[in-house]
C-alpha positions as CSV (number, residue, x, y, z in Angstrom):
1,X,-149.1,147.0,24.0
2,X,-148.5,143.1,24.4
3,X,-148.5,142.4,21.1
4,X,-145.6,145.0,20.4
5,X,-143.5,143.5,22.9
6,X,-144.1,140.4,21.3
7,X,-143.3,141.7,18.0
8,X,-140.0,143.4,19.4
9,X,-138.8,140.1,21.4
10,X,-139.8,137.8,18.2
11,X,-137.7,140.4,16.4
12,X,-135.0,140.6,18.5
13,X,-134.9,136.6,18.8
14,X,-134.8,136.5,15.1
15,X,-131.6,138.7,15.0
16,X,-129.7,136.9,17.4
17,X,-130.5,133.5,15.7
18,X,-129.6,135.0,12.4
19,X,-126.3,137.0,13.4
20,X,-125.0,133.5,15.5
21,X,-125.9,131.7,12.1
22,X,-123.7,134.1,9.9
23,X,-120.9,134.5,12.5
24,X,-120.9,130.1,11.9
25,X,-120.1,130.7,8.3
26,X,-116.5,130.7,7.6
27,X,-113.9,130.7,4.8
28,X,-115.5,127.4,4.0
29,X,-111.9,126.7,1.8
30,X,-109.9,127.3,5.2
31,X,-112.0,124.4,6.8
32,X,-111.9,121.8,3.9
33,X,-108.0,122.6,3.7
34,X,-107.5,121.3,6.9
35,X,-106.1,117.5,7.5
36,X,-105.5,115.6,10.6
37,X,-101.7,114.4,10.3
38,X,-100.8,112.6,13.1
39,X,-97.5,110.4,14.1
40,X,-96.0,108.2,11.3
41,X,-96.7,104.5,11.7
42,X,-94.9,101.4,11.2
43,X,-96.4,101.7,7.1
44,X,-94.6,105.0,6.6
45,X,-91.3,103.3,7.6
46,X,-91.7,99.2,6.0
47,X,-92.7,100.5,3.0
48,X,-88.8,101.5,1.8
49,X,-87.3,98.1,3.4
50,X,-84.2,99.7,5.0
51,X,-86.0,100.8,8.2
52,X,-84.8,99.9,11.8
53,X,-88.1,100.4,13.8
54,X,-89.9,99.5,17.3
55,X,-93.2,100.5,18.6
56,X,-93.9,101.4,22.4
57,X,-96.9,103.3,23.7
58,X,-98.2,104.0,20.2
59,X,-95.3,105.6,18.9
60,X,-92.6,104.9,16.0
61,X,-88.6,105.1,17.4
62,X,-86.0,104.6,14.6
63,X,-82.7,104.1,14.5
64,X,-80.4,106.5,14.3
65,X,-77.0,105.5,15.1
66,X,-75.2,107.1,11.7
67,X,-76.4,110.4,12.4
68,X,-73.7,112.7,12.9
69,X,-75.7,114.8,15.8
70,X,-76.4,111.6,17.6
71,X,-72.8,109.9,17.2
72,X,-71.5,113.3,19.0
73,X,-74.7,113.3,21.7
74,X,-73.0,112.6,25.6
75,X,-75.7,110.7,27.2
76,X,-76.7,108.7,30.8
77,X,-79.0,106.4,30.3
78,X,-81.7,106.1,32.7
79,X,-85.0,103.5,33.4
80,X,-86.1,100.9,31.1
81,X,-89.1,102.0,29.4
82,X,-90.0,98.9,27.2
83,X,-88.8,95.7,26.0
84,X,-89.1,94.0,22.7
85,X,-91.7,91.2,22.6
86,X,-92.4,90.5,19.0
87,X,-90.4,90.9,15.9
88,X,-92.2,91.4,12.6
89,X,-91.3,92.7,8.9
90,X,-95.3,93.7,8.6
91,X,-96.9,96.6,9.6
92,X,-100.1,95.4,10.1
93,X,-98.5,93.3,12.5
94,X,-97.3,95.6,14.7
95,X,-98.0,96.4,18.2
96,X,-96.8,97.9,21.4
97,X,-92.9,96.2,22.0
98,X,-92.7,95.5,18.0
99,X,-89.5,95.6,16.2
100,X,-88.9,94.9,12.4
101,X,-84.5,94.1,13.7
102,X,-84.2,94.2,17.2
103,X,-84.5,90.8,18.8
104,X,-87.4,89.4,21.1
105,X,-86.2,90.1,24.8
106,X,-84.0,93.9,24.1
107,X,-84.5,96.2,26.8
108,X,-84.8,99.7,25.7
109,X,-84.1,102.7,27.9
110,X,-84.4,106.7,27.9
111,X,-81.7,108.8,28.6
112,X,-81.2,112.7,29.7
113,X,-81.9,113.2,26.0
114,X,-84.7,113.1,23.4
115,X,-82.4,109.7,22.5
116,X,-83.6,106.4,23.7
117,X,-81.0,103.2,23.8
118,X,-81.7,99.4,22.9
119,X,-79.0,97.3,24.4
120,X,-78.0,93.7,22.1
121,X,-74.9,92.1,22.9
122,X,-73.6,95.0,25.1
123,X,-74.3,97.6,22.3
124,X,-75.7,100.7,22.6
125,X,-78.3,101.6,19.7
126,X,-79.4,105.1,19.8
127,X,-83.5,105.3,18.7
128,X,-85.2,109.0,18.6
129,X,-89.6,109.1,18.2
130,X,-90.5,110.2,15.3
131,X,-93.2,112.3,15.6
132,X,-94.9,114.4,13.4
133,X,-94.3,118.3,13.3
């Protein structure tokens, strides 16, 4: 009788190993189609020349004063988040307070809007994250 409660259990561990293995196997295409994308970098923008960049915390803001949304976006800007410490045209080069245009020492603030604002010479230049999806 011990020996076919051994079978049974042996038999029973073998189904629940084998039924865990086959509920692993997926649509193996569905796992091979997936890519990490994650936020653009400093590359993505250089490589065009025309960009207007900066890089705080790890993430791309561009300029984007000549969009129609933005030119028409009421704002109140609030506490500096960053300033500008280096200024480089290469993205291997870049690193948190980077800015291919904007001068060493601009201040950059959020606002009540997805919009942040670099101040030079009194100007307001609106900035938006670019992030990805």
């Amino acid at each position: 009788m011990n020996n076919s409660l051994f079978n049974k259990g042996t038999f029973l561990l073998f189904l629940v190993v084998l039924l865990v293995g086959l509920a692993g196997c997926g649509n193996s295409q569905e796992n091979t189609q997936s890519e990490v994308i994650g936020n653009p970098t400093p590359e993505d923008f250089l490589e065009d020349g025309n960009a207007d960049i900066f890089l705080l915390s790890g993430i791309v803001y561009s300029n984007v004063e000549h969009v129609d949304w933005v030119k028409e976006l009421d704002y109140t800007i609030g506490e500096e988040v960053g300033e500008i410490t280096k200024q480089t045209d290469k993205a291997e080069d870049f690193g948190n307070g980077t800015s291919n245009i904007l001068p060493i020492g601009t201040k950059i603030y959020e606002t009540d809007t997805q919009i942040y604002i670099a101040i030079v010479n009194d100007k307001e230049i609106p900035y938006l994250k670019m992030l990805e999806g």
